[in-house]
N, C-alpha and C positions, 0 to 999 in steps of 0.2 A: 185495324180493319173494322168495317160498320157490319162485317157480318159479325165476327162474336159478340156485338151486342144482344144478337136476337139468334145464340147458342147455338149457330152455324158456322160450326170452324171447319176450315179449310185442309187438309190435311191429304200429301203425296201426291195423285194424279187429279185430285181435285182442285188444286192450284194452277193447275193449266185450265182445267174447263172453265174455269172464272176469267180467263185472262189474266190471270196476273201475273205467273209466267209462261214465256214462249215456247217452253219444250220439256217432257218429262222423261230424263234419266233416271233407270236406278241406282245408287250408290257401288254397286259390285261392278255396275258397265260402266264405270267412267274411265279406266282405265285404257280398256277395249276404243274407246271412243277419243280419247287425248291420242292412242298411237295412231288412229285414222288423221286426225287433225297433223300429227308430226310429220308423218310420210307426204302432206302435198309440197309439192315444189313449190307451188305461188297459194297464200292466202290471199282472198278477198271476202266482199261483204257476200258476195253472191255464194260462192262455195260454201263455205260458213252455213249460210241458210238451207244449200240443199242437203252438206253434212248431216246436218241437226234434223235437216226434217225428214231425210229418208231413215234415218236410225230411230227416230223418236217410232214413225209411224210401223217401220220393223216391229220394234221392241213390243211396242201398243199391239200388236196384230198377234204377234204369239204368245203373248199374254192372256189371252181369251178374254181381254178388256168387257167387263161389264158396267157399264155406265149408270150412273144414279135415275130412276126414273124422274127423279124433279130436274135434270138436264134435258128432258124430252130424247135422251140418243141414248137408248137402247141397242143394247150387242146383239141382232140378231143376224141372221141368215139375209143374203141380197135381197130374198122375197118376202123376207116378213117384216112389216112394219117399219118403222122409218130406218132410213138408208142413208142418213148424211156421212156415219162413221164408216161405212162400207164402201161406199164409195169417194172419200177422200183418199181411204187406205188404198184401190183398187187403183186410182190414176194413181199414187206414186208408186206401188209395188209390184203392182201387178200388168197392168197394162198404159205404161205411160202415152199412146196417143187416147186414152179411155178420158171421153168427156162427162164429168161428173154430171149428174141430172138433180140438182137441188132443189128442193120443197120447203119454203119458200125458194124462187128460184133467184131474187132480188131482193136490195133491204126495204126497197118500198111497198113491196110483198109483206113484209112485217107487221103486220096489226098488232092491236094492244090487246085484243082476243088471243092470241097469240100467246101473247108474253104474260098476259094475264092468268091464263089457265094452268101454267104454271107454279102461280103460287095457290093452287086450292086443295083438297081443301083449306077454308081458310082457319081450320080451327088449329091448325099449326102454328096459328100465329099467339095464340091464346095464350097469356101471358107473357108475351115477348113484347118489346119496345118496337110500336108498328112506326116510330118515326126512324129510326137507326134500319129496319126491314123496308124501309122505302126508299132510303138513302142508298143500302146495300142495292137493291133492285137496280136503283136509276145507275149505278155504278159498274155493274157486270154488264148490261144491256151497253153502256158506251163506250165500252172498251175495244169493241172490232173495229173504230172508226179510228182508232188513236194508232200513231208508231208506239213502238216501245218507250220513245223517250217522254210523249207525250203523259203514258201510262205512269211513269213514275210522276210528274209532276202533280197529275192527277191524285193519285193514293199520296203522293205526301200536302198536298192540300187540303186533303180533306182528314188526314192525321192529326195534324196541325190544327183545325178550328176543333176536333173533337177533344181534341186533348186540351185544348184553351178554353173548353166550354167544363171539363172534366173538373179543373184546376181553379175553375170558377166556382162551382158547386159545392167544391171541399173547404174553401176558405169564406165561405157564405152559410148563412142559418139556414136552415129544412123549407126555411118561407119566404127566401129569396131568389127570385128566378127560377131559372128552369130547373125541376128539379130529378131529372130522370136520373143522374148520377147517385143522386141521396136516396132514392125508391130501391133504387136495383140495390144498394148496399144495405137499407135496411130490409127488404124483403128475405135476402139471404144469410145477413149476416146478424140482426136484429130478433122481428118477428118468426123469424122463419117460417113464414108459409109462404114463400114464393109467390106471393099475390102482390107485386107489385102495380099503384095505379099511375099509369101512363096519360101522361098528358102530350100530344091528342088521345085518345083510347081507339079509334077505331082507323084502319086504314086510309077511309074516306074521307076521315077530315084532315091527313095530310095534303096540304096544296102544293102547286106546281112551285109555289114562290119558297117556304121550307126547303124543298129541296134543292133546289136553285142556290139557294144563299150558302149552301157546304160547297158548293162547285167553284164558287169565286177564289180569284188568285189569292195565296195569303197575302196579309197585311206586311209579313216580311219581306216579301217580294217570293219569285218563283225559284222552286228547286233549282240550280243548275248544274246540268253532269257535264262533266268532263271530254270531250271529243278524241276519241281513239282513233291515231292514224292505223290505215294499211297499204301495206307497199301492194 
């Protein structure tokens, strides 16, 4: 993952708000949740989804889920401050004809003021690899446009050139190419002062094109999963 490059690990209901996975069970409910899946007479793709999503957003709600504030969705109250999780929760559990009122209310709503504000301050970034922090960024932001299956192709794409770029680094001298793999290793494991220098250094001189070029298909050609029938 390009987040723990820049020591942002994803960890329990934080792997859903990334998108990276679809739904957050606990380990003690899964049981609870296989006997619901056992008792339907007919599975399909559609039951499956409302399954998973009315128990996910249950479970999420009595939890007294409080959201990270760098995901902008804060756990509060209908009237206080942003409402996306309150009222996602409200059309499935509470009032299903309740038409959710979204802010942004469309993705062309979406500014990069938006998305950008999100990562500030930007002294968060201070010391971290702002080109793996740009790549994480372009990667959570593309994820609601993808299917699942999409999604995996995606993350083992860009696995794949990080780890061919990894494997490059290690078998190469400190003054061949790029060298963020050999900085992060000495900085922590060497010098140790954590002062590793990043090449680009500053957020702003990652370009569109950088990023770009971890998104291309691998050179081995694309993941392919498997096609699960249902009756």
């Amino acid at each position: 993952m390009p987040e723990t490059s820049i020591e942002n690990r994803l960890k329990g209901k934080d792997v859903y708000f990334a998108a990276i996975a679809t739904h957050y069970v606990r380990s003690q409910d899964i049981y609870e949740l296989e006997e619901k899946f056992i008792s339907q007479d007919n599975i399909t793709d559609r039951i499956n989804r409302e399954i998973l999503n009315q128990y996910h957003m249950k479970k999420m709600v009595q939890s007294g889920l409080k959201l990270p504030q760098t995901l902008s969705t804060p756990y509060h109250s209908e009237n206080d401050g942003d409402q996306r999780f309150y009222e996602g929760a409200k059309a499935v559990l509470i009032d299903r004809d309740h038409n959710p009122k979204w802010d942004p209310a469309t993705l062309e709503e979406v500014t990069d003021e938006n998305i950008n504000a999100q990562f500030k301050p930007k002294n968060r970034l201070k010391g971290k690899d702002v080109y793996f922090a740009a790549i994480a960024t372009h990667y959570v932001r593309s994820q609601d446009i993808y299917e699942l299956e999409e999604k995996f192709i995606s993350q083992d794409n860009i696995t794949d050139r990080i780890n061919r770029e990894i494997l490059h680094q290690y078998h190469h001298s400190e003054n061949d190419g790029d060298q963020r793999f050999y900085e992060g290793a000495k900085a922590v494991l060497i010098d140790r002062d954590h002062n590793p220098k990043w090449d680009p250094a500053m957020l702003e001189e990652v370009t569109d094109e950088n990023i770009n070029a971890q998104f291309k298909p691998s050179d081995d050609g694309d993941l392919i999963l498997p096609r699960q029938q249902f009756l």
